[in-house]
Each structure stands twice: as structure tokens, then as C-alpha cells.
C-alpha positions as CSV (number, residue, x, y, z in Angstrom):
1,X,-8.3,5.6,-27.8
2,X,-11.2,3.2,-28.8
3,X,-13.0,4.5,-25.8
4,X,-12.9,6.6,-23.1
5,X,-12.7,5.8,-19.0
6,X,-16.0,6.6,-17.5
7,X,-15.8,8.5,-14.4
8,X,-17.3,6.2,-12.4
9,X,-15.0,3.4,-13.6
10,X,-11.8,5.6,-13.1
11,X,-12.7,6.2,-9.6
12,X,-13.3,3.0,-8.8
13,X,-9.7,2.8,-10.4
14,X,-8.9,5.5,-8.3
15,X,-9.9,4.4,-5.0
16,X,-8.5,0.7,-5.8
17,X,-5.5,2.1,-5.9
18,X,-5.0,1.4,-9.1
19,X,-4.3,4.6,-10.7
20,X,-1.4,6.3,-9.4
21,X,0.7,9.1,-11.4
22,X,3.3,7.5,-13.7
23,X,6.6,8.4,-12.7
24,X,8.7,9.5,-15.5
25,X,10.9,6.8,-16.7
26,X,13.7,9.2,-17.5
27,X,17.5,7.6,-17.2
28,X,19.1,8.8,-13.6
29,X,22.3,7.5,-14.9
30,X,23.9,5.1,-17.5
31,X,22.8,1.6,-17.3
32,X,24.6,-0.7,-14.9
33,X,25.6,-4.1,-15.8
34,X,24.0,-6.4,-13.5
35,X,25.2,-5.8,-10.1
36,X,27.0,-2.9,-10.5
37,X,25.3,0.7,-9.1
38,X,25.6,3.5,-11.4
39,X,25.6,6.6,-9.0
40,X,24.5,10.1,-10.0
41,X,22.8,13.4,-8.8
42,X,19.5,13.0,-8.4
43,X,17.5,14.8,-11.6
44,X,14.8,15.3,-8.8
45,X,16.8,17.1,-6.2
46,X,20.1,18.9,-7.7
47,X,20.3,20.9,-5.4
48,X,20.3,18.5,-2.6
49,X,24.4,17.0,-1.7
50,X,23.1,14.6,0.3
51,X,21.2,12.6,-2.6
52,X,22.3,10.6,-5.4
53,X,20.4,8.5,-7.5
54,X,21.7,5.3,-9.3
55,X,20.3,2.1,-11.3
56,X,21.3,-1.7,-11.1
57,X,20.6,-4.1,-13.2
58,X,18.7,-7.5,-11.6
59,X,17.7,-10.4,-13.2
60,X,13.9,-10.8,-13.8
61,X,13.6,-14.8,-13.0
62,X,15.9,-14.9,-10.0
63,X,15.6,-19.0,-10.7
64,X,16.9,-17.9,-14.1
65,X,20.2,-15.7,-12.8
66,X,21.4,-15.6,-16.6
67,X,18.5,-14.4,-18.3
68,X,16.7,-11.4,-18.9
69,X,17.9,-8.6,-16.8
70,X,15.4,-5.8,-15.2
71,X,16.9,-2.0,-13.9
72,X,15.9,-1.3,-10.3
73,X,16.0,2.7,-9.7
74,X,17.3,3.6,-6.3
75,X,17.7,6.6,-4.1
76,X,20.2,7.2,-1.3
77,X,20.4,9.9,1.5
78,X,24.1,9.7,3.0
79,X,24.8,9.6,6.7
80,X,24.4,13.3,8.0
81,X,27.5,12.4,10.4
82,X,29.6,9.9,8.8
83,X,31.7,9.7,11.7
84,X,28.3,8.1,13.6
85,X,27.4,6.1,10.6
86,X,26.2,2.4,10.8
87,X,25.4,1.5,8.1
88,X,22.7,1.3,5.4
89,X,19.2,1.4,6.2
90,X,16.4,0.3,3.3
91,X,13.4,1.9,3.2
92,X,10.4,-0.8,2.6
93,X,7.5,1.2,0.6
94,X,4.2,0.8,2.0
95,X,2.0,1.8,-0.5
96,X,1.5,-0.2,-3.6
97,X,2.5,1.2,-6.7
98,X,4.5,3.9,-4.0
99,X,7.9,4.9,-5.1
100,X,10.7,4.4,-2.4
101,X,12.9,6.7,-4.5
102,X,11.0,9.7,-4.3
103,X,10.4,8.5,-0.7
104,X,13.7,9.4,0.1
105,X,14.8,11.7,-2.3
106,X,12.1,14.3,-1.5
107,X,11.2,14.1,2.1
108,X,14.5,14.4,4.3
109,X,12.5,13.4,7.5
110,X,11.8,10.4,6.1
111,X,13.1,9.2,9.4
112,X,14.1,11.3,12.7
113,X,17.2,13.5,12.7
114,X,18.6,10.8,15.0
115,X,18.1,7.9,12.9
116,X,19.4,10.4,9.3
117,X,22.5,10.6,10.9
118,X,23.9,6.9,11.7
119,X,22.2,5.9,8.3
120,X,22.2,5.4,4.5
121,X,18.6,5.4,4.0
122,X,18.4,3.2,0.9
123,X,15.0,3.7,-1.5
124,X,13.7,1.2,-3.9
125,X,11.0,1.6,-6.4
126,X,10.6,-2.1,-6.6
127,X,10.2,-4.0,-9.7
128,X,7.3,-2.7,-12.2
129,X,6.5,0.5,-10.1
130,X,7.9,4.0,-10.7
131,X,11.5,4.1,-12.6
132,X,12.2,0.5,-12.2
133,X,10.1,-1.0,-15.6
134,X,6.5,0.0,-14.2
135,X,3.2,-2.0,-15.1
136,X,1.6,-0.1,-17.7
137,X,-1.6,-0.8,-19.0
138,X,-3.8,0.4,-22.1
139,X,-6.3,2.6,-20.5
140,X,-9.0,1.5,-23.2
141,X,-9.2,-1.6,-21.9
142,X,-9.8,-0.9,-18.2
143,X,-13.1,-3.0,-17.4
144,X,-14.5,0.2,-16.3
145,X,-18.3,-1.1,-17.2
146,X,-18.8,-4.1,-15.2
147,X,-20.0,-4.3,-11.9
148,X,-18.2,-4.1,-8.4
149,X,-20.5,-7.1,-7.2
150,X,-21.5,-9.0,-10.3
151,X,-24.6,-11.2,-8.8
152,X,-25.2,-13.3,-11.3
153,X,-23.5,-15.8,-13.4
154,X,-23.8,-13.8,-16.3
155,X,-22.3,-10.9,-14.9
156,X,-19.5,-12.7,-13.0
157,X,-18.5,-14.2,-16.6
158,X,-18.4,-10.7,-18.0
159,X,-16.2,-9.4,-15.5
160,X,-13.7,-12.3,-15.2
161,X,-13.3,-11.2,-19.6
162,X,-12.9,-8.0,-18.9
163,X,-10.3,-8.0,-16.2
164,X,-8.8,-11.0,-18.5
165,X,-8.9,-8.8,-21.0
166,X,-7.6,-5.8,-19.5
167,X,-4.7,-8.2,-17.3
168,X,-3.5,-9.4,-21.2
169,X,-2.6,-5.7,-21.9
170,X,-0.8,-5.0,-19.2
171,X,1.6,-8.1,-19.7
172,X,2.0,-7.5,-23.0
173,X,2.9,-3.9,-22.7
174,X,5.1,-4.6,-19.7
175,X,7.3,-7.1,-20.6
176,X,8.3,-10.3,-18.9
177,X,8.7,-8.7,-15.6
178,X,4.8,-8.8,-14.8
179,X,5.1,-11.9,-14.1
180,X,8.1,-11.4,-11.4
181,X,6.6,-8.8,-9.2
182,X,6.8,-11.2,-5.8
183,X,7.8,-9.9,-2.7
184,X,10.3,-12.6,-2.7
185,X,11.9,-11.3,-5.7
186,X,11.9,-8.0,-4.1
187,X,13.9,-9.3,-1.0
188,X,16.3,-11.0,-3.7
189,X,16.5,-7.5,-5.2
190,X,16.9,-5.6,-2.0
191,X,20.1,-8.3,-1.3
192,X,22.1,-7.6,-5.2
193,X,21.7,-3.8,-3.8
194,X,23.4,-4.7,-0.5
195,X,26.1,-7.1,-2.4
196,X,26.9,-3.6,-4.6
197,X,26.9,-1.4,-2.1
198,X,29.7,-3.3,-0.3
199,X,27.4,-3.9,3.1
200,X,28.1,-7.2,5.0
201,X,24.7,-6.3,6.7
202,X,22.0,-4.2,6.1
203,X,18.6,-2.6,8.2
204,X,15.2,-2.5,7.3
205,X,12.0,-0.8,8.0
206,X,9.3,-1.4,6.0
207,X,5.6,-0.3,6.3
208,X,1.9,-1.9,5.4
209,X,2.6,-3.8,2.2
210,X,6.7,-3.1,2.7
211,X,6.2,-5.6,5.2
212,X,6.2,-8.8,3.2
213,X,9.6,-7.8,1.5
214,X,10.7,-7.5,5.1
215,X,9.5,-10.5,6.0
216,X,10.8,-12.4,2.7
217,X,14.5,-10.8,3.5
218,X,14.2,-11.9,7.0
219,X,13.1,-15.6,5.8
220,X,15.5,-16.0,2.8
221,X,19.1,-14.0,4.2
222,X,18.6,-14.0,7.9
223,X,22.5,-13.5,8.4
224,X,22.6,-10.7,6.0
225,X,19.7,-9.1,8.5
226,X,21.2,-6.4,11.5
227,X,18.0,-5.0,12.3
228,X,14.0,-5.1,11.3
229,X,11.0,-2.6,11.5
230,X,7.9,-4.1,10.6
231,X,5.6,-1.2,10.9
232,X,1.4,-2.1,10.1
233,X,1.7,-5.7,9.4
234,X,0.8,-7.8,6.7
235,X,-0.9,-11.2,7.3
236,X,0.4,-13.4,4.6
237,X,-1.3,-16.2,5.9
238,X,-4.8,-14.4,4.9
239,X,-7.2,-16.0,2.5
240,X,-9.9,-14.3,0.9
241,X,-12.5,-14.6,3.7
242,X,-10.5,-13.3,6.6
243,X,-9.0,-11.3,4.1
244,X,-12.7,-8.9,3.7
245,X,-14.2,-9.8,7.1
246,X,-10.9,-8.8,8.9
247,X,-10.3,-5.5,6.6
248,X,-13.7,-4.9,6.8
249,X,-14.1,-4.7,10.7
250,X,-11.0,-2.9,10.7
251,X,-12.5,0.4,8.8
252,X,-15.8,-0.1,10.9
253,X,-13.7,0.0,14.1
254,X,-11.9,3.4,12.8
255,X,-15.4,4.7,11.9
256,X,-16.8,3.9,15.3
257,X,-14.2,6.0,16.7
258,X,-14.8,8.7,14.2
259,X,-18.3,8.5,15.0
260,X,-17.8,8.2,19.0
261,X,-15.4,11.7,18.7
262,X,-17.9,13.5,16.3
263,X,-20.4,12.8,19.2
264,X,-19.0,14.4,22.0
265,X,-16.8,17.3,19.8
266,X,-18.5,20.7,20.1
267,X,-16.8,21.8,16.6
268,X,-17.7,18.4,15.1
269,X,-21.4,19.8,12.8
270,X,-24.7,19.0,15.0
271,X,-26.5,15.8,13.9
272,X,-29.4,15.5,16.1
273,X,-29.7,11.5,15.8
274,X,-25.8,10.6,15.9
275,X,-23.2,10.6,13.0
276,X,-23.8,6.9,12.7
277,X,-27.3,7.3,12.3
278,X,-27.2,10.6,10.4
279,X,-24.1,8.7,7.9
280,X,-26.1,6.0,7.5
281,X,-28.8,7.7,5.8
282,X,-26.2,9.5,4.0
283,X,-25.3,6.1,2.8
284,X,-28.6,4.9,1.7
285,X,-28.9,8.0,-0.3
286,X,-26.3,6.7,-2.3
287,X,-27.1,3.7,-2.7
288,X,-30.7,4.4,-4.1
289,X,-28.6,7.0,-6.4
290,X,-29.9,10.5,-5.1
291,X,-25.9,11.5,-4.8
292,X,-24.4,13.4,-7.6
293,X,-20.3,13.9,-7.7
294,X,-18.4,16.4,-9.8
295,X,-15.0,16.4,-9.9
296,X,-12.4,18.3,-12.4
297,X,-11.6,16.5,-15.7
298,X,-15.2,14.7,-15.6
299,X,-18.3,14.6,-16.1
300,X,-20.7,14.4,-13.1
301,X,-21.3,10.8,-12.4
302,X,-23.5,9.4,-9.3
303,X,-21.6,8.3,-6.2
304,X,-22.9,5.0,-4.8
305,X,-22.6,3.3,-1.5
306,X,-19.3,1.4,-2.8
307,X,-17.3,5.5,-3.8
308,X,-18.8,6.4,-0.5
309,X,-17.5,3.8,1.7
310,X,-14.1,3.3,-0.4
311,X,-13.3,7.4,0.0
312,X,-14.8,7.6,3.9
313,X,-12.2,5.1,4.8
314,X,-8.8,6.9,3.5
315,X,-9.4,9.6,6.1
316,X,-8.9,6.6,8.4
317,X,-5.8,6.4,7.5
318,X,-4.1,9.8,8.8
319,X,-6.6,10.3,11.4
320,X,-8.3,13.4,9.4
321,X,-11.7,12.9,11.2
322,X,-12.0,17.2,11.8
323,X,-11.6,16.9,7.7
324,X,-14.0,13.8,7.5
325,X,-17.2,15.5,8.9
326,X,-16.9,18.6,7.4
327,X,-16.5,17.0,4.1
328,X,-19.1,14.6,4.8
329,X,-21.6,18.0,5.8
330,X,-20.6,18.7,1.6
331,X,-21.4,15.7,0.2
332,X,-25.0,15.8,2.2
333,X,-25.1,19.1,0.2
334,X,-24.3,17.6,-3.5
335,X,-20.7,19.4,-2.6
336,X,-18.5,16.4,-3.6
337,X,-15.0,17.9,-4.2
338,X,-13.5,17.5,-0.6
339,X,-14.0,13.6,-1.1
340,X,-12.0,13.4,-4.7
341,X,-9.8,16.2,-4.4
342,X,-8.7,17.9,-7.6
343,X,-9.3,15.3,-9.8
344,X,-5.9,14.5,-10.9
345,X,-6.0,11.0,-13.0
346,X,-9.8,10.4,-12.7
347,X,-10.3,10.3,-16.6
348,X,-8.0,9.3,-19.5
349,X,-7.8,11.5,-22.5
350,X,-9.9,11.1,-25.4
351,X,-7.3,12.2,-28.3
352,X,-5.8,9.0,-28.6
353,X,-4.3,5.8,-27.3
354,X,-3.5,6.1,-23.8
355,X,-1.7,4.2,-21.1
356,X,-1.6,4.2,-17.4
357,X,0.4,3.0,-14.4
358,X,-1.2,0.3,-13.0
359,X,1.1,-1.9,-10.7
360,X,-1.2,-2.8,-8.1
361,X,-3.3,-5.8,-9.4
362,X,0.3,-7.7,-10.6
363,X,1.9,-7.2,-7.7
364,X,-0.9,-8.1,-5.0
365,X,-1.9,-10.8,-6.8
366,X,2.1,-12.2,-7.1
367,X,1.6,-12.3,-2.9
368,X,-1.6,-13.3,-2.7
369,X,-3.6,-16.0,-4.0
370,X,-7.5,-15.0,-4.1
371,X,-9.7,-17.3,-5.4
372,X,-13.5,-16.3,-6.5
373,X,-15.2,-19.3,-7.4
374,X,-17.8,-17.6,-8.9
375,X,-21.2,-15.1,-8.5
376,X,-23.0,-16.9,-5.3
377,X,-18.7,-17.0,-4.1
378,X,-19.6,-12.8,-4.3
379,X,-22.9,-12.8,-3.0
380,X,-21.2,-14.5,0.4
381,X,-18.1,-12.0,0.8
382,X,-20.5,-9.0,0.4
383,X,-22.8,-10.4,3.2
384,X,-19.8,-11.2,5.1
385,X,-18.5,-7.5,4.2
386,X,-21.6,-6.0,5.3
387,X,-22.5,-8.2,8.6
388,X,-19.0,-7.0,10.3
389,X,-19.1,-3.7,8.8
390,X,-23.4,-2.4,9.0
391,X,-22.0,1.4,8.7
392,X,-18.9,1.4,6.2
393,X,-20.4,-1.8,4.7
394,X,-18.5,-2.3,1.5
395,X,-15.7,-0.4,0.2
396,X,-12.2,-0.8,-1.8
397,X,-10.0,-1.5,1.4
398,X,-11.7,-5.0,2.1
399,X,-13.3,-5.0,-1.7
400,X,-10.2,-4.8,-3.6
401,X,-9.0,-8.4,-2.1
402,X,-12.1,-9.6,-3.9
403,X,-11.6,-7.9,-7.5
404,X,-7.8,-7.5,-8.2
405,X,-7.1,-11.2,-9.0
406,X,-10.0,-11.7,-10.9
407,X,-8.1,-11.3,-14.6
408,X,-4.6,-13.0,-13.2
409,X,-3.5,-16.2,-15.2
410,X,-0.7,-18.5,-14.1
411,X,0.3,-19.4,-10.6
412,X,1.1,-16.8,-7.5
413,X,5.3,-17.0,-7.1
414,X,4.6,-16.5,-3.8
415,X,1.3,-17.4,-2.3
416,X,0.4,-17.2,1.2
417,X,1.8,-19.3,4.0
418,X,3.1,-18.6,7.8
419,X,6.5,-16.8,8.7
420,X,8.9,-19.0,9.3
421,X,12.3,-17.6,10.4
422,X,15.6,-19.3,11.4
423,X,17.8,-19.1,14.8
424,X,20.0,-16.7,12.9
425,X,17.4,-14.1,12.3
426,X,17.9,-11.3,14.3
427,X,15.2,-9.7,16.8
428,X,12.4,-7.9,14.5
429,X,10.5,-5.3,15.6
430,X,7.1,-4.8,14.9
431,X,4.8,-1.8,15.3
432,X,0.9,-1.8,15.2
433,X,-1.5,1.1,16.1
434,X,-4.0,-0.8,18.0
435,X,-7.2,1.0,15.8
436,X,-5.5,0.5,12.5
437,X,-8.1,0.2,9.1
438,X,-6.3,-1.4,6.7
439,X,-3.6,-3.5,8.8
440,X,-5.8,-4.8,11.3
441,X,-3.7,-5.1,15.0
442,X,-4.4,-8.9,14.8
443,X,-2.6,-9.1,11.9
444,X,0.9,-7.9,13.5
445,X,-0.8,-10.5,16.8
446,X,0.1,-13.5,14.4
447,X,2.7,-12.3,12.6
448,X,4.7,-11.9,15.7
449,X,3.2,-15.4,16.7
450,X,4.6,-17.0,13.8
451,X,8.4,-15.0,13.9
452,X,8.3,-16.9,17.8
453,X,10.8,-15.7,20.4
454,X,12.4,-13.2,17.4
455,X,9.3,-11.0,17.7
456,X,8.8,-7.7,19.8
457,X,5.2,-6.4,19.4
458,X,4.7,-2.4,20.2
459,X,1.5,-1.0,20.1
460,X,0.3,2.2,19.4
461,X,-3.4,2.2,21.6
462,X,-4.7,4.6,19.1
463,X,-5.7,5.3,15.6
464,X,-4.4,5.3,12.3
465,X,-2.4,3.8,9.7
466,X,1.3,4.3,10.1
467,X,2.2,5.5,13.4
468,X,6.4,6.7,13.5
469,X,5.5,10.2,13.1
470,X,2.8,9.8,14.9
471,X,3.5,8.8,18.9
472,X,7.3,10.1,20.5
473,X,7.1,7.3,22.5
474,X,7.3,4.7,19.5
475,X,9.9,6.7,17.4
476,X,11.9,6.7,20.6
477,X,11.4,3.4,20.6
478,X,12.2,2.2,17.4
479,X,15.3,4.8,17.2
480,X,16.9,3.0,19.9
481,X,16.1,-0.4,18.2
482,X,17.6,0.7,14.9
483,X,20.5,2.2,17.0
484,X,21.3,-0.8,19.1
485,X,18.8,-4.0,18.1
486,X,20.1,-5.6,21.9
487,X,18.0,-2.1,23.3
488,X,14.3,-3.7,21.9
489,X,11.4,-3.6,24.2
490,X,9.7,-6.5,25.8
491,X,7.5,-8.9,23.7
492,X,4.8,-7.3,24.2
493,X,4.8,-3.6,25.1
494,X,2.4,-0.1,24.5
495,X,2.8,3.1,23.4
496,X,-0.7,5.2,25.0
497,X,-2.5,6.9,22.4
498,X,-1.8,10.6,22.0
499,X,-4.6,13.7,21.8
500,X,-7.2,12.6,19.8
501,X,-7.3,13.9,16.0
């Protein structure tokens, strides 16, 4: 390739979320016609009788039904006692870029054994991610030079080009679907699968990003709808300003408790002054450049305040705060490793022209309409960043709002607005841990708001990102609710925290 990724720019990548491990676009099965599911063993799990894999061919412009036509990969793990069975059960994957297919094909307690056996549990990898025509991108391109905060004019102009640039690319590798990666058209997706499958009905549960394809289902075939799990809510009614002061209180709430725990924990390593005090200097060494990171496949590079801040906060999201300070103790020591792990995807190869699974930008930015009106526009979200957050400050959880959309062209297919669901929707259930740092509880607060009487809020009054595996007393909870949607609890109703991490 032209040029190779600089470390620091690939983790940057990395942390964004943007670089995620292709998954191999090998055939599971002949190709459907449209509407029609092709079903065969699983290439990833022969051995397993319970999954088969298929494909089914959806239209790319759902406005356009008789156009261009894109495959949707899909996983399904039958009812363990048919004789129980309810029905189908599709799983909404969180993570951007996440495949729901592997989701389900590789990890058979998915959901509890309760739950496995009334259900088809249905996995997706939505349009442009894993199987199912993923964004690729030419990893030369990647604007891997430019600033995370460009300050000035000049420098705001040079990134816009870049991510223009580098946005350009990724359509014209990808193919017409890049511009179709809307939740909406997810939804639509998710409803040709159900139509196939024979299902008058179908259930959901869908978590963090999953979310607004449950929420477009719920708006667009409410009839279709037996049962909803809206598990760490999206806000789609988020613009860019609550978008990085809400995010970014959220991962300096989850370091506060960190910090609190590592305070009183006898095992938790000694700092004299505090672990806020004692990270915050950690951070400032950082940020003056005195930190020096080495992972596998590249060269050592300096970690900043914005790596730092970015990496600190996805131990947030599983609660791995024993794991935090002792890696934290490293990276006071130049011992970097525990923060990047092995390395996997940091750089791209130098032998030649290279590409790399990048769905994240497209599809955030089909969702979400962020609009940077320039460098002093910057200069006001990192303030903002950095006045709710003083210890985490800025990092790739609140940041990324900021950055992704800066190279998108054309108009959002589905920008933000509020929930708005009919008398025929069913009763939805969300879930919320109350310390949550990247789906902030007040997020689920106005979602359920907005869904009116259809809404049941259950909060988890501790910590984390994700919570069904996490608290009996909320998969009990939403077992029942999948098991018997009239069983919900109250409006508003808790779950206490469990042992602390």
C-alpha cells in the first residue's frame, strides 16, 4: 500500500471502534432469491445440531423494493424443547460492526437455559457488517495523521479531506449498500426474515446500539411485535452536545466508582494521595508525552491523554476495575500491554494494498446526524468534554460522536427524532444499569418517556454496560417477560446492585 497505518492512528482506529476483525465472507449456503432463506450447517459450528446458518436476499433501497438486492447472513439456534417452543426470538447486536451470527452460533448461553428452550434465537449480521456485504475500506487512506481535536481552521479543513477522502473509499469499495445502513432498514430487514420464516409474530431483545433497530421495528410493524427487550438504551433524540456531555459524565461517573472502590480495597495497589489524584497525574504524563506504548505488530508510539482516557473507559464496560488498577500500576511503569492487549489489527501490512472492515462510521452516521460546524465548533465540545468529565476528560466513547460524521456526504436516512409508538405496540421492556458509561441511565429515563404507558423501566442500581448476565434478579425478570409479556414489572422498578467487581 501507498503508505502504511501509524500506530498511533490505528489505535485511535482501534479504540473508535473502527477496526474490528473482518469476518470471512465465505458462502453459508447458495444464494436465496429475495425472500426466500437458504438453510445450511453452520461452516462455524458442524458439530453443533442445533445451528444452522442460511442467507436471504433483501433489497438495498427498501423505497426501491425492485432494485438492487443485498444478502443478509443469519444464524439460528432451534428451540431446545420444541414441545415448549414460542416462537422466534431475534437477537439485536449491540456492538457496532458486532456480528449477531457469530453471536449465536458460538455462544449457546446467549440467553438463559430457560429462555434457549421456548426459543428460536434468530442472529443478524445486519447490513454492511460481518457476512452480510461488510463496509470495507482501503486502509491507505485512513486519515491516520490528522488530529483528534483539530483547533484551528486550518487543521479542521485538513481533517474534514481526509475523512472525505477516506469516506469516498469505503463507498466505492462497498457498493451501493453504504448508503442503506439505517436502523430503519435494519427493522425492514429483520421483518422479510420473519415473513420467510413463516412467524405471524416475532420477539426481540436488542442491546446498546441493537436498540434503535428495536425501536424502528416497534415504530414501523407494531402488530408484527409479541415482545421487546431494550437492554442499555439508545437516545435517538441526542444531538451532538448532549451527545459528548451526557457520554462523557457517564464514563466519569463509572471512574468515580472505580476510584471510590480502589480507595477502600486492601488488594486495590496503595496510592498515598487517592487513585483520582494519583490517575490524574498519570494523565498529565501523557498528555505532556512522557508515556511510551508498545504493543505487538508496531512500533512504539507515545500514548496521549486521548489513548489513555479512550482504553480506561472499556474496563467500564464489564466492571474489570481489579484488572483496571493493576494495569494502570503498568502503564505508570512504561508496561503498556495490559491496556492494548495482543495487538491484533493495530497496524496494516506494508506488502501491499490492503483493506479493512470498517462499518462503524456508515452506520452511526445513517442514525445519527452530527453536525461540526467547524474548529471553534471543536474547541467548545472539548471544553464541554472536559468540564463534566475533569478525570477521564476526553476519550473515544463521547469523542467518537464528534469525529465519525466528519467525511459523511448526503443526508442521514434516519436522523434523530423522539419514539413514537402506536396503541398496537405491545408492552416493551427496557433494562438500564443505573452506573452505565456509554448508555447513560437517562437515556433509557426518556426513551421510556417517549414509548408512554408501553414502557416498563428496570434498573440495575449498579455498574456496567449490559447487565442480563449480570444481576439474577433482572434475568429473572426479563425471562418471565419474554415468557409471558402480560408478567412485566411495574413502570418503574429496581434490581439492587450485586457484590461489587
Amino acid at each position: 500500500m501507498s503508505r502504511r497505518l501509524t500506530a498511533v492512528g490505528a489505535l485511535a482506529a482501534t479504540l473508535l471502534g473502527l477496526l474490528v476483525a473482518p469476518v470471512p465472507a465465505r458462502a453459508q449456503a447458495d444464494g436465496p432469491s429475495t425472500g426466500r432463506i437458504v438453510w445450511a450447517p453452520c461452516p462455524e459450528a458442524p458439530e453443533d445440531p442445533a445451528v444452522d446458518c442460511g442467507r436471504i436476499a433483501v433489497p438495498v433501497d427498501w423505497d426501491d423494493p425492485g432494485g438492487a438486492t443485498v444478502e443478509i447472513a443469519l444464524a439460528r439456534r432451534s428451540a431446545a424443547a420444541p414441545e415448549q417452543r414460542i416462537g422466534v426470538l431475534f437477537y439485536g447486536q449491540g456492538a457496532l460492526g458486532g456480528s449477531g451470527v457469530d453471536a449465536v452460533t458460538h455462544d449457546p448461553r446467549l440467553f438463559s437455559g430457560e429462555t434457549g428452550r421456548r426459543f428460536d434465537v434468530i442472529g443478524m449480521d445486519a447490513r454492511g457488517t460481518g457476512r452480510s456485504n461488510p463496509v470495507l475500506c482501503d486502509a491507505a487512506l485512513y486519515p491516520a495523521d490528522v488530529p483528534v481535536v483539530p483547533a484551528t481552521e486550518a487543521e479542521y479543513t485538513r481533517t474534514v479531506e481526509a475523512y472525505r477522502a477516506y469516506t469516498a473509499g469505503c463507498r466505492a469499495i462497498t457498493g451501493p449498500v453504504f448508503d442503506h445502513l439505517d436502523s430503519r432498514s435494519v427493522a425492514r430487514d429483520m421483518d422479510a426474515v420473519r415473513a420467510a420464516l413463516g412467524e405471524r409474530h416475532l420477539s426481540f431483545y436488542g442491546d446498546s446500539f441493537g436498540t434503535l433497530t428495536g425501536q424502528a421495528y416497534a415504530e414501523l410493524f407494531p402488530t408484527r411485535l409479541r415482545a421487546a427487550v431494550w437492554e442499555s438504551n439508545m437516545d435517538h433524540t441526542a444531538d451532538l452536545t448532549r451527545w459528548v456531555a451526557e457520554r462523557s459524565a457517564a464514563v466519569e461517573d463509572s471512574f468515580q466508582g472505580f476510584a471510590d472502590w480502589c480507595d477502600r480495597t486492601p488488594t486495590c495497589p496503595g496510592r498515598a494521595d487517592g487513585t483520582a489524584l494519583w490517575y490524574d497525574r498519570l494523565h498529565a504524563r501523557a498528555e505532556r508525552g512522557e508515556l511510551t506504548a508498545t504493543v505487538p505488530g508496531a512500533p512504539p508510539f507515545t500514548l496521549d491523554g486521548y489513548l489513555l482516557s479512550s482504553q480506561v473507559s472499556f474496563f467500564f464496560f464489564q466492571r474489570r476495575w481489579a484488572e483496571l488498577s493493576a494495569c494502570l500500576a503498568q502503564v505508570a511503569a512504561d508496561r503498556t500491554g495490559c491496556l492494548f492487549g495482543d495487538g491484533q489489527g493495530v497496524a496494516a501490512s506494508a506488502s501491499g494494498p490492503s483493506t479493512i472492515h470498517h462499518p462503524q462510521s456508515a452506520v452511526f452516521c445513517a442514525d445519527y446526524r452530527m453536525r461540526v460546524r467547524g474548529a471553534a465548533d471543536v474547541l467548545r465540545l472539548r471544553a464541554l468534554a472536559t468540564a463534566v468529565a475533569p478525570h477521564t476528560r476526553l476519550g473515544a466513547v463521547a469523542w467518537s460522536g464528534v469525529t465519525d460524521c466528519l467525511g459523511m456526504t448526503g443526508p442521514t436516512r434516519n436522523p434523530q427524532g423522539p419514539l413514537r409508538l402506536s396503541d398496537e405496540a405491545p408492552t416493551i421492556l427496557l433494562t438500564n444499569s443505573r452506573h452505565d458509561p456509554s448508555s447513560p441511565h437517562h437515556w433509557a429515563e426518556r426513551v421510556a418517556r417517549q414509548a408512554g404507558p408501553k414502557a416498563r423501566l428496570l434498573t440495575y442500581e449498579g455498574w456496567g454496560h449490559g447487565i442480563y448476565w449480570v444481576s439474577d434478579c433482572v434475568r429473572t425478570r426479563v425471562d418471565g417477560y419474554l415468557a409471558d409479556p402480560q408478567t412485566a414489572p411495574a413502570r418503574r422498578t429496581s434490581c439492587p446492585a450485586m457484590q461489587e467487581p
